[in-house]
VEXZALO-547248 format. One record per atom (N, C-alpha, C): residue number from 1; residue in one letter; atom name; x, y, z. Coordinates in nm, 3 decimals. Layout:
BEGIN
  pos  code  site       px       py       pz
  NUM     a    CA        X        Y        Z
...
END
This chain:
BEGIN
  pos  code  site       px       py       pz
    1     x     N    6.806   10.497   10.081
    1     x    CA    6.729   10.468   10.201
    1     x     C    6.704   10.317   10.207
    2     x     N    6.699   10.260   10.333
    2     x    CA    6.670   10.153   10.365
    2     x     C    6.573   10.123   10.379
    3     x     N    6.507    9.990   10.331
    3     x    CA    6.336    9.992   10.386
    3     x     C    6.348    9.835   10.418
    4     x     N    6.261    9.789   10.502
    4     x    CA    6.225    9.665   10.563
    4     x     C    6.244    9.523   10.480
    5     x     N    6.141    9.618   10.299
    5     x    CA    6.210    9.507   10.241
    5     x     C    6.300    9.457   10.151
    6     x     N    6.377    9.559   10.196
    6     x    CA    6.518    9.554   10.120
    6     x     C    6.627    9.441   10.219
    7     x     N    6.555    9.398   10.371
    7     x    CA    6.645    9.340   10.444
    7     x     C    6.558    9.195   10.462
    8     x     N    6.638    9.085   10.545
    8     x    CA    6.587    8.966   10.583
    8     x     C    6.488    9.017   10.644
    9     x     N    6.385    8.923   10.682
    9     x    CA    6.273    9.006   10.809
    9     x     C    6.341    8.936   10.942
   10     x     N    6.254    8.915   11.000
   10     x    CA    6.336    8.940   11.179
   10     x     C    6.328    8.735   11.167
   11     x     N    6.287    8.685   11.114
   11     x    CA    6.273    8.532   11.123
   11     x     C    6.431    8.478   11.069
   12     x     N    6.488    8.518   10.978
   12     x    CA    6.613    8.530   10.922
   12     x     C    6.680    8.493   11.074
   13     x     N    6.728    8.581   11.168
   13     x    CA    6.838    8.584   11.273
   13     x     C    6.818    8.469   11.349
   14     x     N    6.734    8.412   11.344
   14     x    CA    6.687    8.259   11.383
   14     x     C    6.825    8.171   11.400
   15     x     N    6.871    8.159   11.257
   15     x    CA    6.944    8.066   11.188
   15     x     C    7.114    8.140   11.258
   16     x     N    7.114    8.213   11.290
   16     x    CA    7.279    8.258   11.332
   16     x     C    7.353    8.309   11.219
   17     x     N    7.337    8.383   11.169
   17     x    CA    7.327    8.434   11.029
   17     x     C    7.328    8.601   11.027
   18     x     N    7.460    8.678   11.051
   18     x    CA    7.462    8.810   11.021
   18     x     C    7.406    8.851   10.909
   19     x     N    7.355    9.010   10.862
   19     x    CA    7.273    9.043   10.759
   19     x     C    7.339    9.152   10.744
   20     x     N    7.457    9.165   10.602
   20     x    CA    7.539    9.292   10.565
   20     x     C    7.543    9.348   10.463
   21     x     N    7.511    9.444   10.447
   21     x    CA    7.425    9.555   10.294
   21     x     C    7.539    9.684   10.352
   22     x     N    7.443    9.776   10.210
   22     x    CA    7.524    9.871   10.194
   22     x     C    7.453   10.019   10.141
   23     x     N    7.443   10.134   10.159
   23     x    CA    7.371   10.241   10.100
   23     x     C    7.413   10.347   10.139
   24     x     N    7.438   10.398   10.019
   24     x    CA    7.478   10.542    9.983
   24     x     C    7.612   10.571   10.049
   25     x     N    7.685   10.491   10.105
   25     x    CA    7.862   10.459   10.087
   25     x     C    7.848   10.426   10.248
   26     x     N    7.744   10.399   10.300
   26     x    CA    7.722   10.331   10.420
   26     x     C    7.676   10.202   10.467
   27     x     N    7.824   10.127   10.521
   27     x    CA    7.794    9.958   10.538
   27     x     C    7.747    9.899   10.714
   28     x     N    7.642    9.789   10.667
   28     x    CA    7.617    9.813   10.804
   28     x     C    7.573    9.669   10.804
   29     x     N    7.524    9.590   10.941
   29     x    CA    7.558    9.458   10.957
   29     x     C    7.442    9.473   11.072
   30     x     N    7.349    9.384   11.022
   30     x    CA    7.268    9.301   11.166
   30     x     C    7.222    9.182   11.179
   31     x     N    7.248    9.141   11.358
   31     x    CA    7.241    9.017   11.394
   31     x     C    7.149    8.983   11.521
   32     x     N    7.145    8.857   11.546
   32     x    CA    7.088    8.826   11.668
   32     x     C    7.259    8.815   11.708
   33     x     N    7.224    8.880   11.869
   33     x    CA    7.321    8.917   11.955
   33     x     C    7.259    8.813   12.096
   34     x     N    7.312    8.738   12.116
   34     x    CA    7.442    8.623   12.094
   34     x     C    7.392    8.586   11.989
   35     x     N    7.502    8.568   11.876
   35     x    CA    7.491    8.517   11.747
   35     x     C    7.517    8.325   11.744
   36     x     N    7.367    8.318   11.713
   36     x    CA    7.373    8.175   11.711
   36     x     C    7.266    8.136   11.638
   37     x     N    7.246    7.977   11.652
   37     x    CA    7.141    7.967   11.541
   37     x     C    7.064    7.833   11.664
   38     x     N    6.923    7.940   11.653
   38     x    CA    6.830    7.867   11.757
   38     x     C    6.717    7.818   11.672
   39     x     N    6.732    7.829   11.526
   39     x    CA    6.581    7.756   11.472
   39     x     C    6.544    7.673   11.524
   40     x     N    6.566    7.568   11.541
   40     x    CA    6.526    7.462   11.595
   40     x     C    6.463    7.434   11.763
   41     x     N    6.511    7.570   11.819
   41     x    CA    6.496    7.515   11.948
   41     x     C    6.333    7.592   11.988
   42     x     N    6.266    7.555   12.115
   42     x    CA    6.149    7.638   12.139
   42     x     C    6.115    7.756   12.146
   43     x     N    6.048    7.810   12.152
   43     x    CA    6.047    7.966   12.177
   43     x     C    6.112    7.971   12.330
   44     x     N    6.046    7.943   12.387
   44     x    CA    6.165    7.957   12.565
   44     x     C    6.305    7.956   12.532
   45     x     N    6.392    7.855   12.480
   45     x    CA    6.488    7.827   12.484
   45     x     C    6.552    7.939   12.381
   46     x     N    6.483    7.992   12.276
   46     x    CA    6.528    8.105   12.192
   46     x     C    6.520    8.181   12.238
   47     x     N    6.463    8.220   12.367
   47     x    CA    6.472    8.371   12.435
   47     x     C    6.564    8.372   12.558
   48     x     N    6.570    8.239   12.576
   48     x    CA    6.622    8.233   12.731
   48     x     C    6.765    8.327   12.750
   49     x     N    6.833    8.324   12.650
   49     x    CA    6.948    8.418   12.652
   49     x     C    6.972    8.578   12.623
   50     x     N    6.791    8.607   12.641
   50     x    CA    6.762    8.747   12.623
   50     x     C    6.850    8.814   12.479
   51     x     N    6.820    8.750   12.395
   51     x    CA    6.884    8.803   12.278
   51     x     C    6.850    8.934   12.184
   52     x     N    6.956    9.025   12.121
   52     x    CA    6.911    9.176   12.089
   52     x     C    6.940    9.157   11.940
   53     x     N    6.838    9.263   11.870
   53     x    CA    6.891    9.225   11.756
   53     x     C    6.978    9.404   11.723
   54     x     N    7.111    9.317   11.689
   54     x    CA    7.231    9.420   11.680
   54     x     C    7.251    9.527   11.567
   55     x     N    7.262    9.640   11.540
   55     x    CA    7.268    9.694   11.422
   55     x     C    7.412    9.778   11.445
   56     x     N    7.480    9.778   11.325
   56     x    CA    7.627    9.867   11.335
   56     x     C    7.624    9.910   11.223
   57     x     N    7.693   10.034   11.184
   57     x    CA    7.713   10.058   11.119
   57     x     C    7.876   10.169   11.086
   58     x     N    7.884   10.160   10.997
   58     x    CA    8.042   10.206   10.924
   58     x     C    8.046   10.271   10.814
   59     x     N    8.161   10.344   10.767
   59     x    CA    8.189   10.428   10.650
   59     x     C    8.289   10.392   10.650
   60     x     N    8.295   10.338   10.512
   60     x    CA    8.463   10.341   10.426
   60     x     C    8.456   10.209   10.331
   61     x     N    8.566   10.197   10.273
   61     x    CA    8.560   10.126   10.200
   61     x     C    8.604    9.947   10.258
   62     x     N    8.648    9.921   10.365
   62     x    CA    8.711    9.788   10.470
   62     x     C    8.550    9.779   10.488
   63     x     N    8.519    9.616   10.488
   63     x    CA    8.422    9.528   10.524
   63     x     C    8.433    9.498   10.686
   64     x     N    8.351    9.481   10.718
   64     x    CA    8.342    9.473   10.916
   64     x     C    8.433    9.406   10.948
   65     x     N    8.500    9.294   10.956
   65     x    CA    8.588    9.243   11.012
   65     x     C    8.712    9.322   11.000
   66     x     N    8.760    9.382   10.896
   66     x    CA    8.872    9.481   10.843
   66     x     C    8.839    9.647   10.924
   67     x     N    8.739    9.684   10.933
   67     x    CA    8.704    9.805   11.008
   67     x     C    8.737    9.792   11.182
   68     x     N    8.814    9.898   11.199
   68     x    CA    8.846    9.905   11.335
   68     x     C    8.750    9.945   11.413
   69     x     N    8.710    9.869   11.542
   69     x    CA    8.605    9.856   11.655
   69     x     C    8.573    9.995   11.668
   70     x     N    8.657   10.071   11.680
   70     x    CA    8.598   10.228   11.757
   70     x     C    8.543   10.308   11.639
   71     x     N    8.586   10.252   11.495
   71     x    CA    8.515   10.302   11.387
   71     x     C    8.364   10.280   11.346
   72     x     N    8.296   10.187   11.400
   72     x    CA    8.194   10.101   11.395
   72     x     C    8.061   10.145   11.511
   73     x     N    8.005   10.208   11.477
   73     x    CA    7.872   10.241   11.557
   73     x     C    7.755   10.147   11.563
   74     x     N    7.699   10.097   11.687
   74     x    CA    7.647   10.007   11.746
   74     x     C    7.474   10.056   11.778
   75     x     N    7.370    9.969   11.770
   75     x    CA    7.301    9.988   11.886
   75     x     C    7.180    9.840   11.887
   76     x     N    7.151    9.830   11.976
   76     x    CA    7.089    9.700   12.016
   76     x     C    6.961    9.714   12.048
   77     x     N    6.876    9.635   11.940
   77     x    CA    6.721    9.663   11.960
   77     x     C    6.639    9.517   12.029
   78     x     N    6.519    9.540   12.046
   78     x    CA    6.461    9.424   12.106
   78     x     C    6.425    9.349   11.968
   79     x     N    6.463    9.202   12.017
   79     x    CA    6.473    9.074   11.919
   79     x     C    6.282    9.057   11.919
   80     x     N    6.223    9.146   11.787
   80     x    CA    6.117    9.140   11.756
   80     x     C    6.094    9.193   11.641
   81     x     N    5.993    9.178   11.612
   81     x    CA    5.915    9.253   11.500
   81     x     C    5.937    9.400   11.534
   82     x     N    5.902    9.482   11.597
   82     x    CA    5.914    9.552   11.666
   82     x     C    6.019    9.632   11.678
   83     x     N    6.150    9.611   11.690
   83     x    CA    6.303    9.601   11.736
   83     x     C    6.332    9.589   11.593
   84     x     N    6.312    9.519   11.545
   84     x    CA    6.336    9.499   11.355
   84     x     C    6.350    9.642   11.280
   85     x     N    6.179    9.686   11.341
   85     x    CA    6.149    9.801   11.238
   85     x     C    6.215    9.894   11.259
   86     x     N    6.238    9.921   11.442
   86     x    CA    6.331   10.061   11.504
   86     x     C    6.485   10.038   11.445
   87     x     N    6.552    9.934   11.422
   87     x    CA    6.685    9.920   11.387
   87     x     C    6.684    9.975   11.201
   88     x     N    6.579    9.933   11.147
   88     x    CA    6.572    9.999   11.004
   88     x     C    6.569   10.104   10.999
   89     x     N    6.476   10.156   11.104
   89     x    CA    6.447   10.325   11.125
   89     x     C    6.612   10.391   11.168
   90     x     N    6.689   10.317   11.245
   90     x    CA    6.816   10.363   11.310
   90     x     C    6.906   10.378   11.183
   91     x     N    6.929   10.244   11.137
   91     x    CA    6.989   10.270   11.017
   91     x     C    7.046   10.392   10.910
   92     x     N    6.899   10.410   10.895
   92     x    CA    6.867   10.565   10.832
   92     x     C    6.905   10.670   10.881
   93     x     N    6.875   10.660   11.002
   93     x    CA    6.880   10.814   11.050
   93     x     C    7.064   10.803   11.082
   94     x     N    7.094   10.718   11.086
   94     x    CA    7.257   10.711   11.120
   94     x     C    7.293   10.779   10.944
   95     x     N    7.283   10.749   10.884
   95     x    CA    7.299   10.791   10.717
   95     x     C    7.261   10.944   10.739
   96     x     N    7.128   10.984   10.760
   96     x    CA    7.086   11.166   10.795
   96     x     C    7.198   11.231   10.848
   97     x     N    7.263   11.154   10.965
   97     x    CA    7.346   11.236   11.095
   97     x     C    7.456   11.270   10.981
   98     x     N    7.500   11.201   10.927
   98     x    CA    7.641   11.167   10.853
   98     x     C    7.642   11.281   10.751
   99     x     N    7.501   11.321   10.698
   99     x    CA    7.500   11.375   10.579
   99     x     C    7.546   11.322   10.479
END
């Protein structure tokens, strides 16, 4: 199982910086979606591009770039604290579905 602090917290995706782990033979990858790195800029200007924070996930032994697109399950949460915790929560339950 995945827990919150087993991952970056939501300040991490700041920097443009994917976040890719692994549990119980399930690999999975999250980002700020547009992937970029806004530390520096204001809070306006870090939101202005309505950014999501992305969660995917995969089975097998190929690392994301090597895993084929239609193999790769997606879903896009709100770029928050908030959105953080539901994508951890998603995580998981994507692992339950799978058995």
């Amino acid at each position: 199982m995945i827990t919150e602090k087993d991952l970056y917290g939501i300040k991490h995706y700041i920097y443009g910086e994917a976040y890719y782990g692994s549990d119980r033979g399930k690999r999975f990858r999250l980002a700020r979606e547009p992937l970029k790195e806004v530390v520096y800029c204001s809070e306006e200007e870090r939101m202005a591009d309505n950014p999501k924070l992305r969660a995917e996930v995969w089975f097998g032994k190929l690392g994301y770039e090597k895993t084929p697109e239609e193999e790769i399950r997606s879903r896009d949460f709100e770029f928050s604290e908030d959105g953080y915790k539901e994508a951890v929560a998603w995580l998981n339950e994507v692992q339950e579905e799978e058995g």
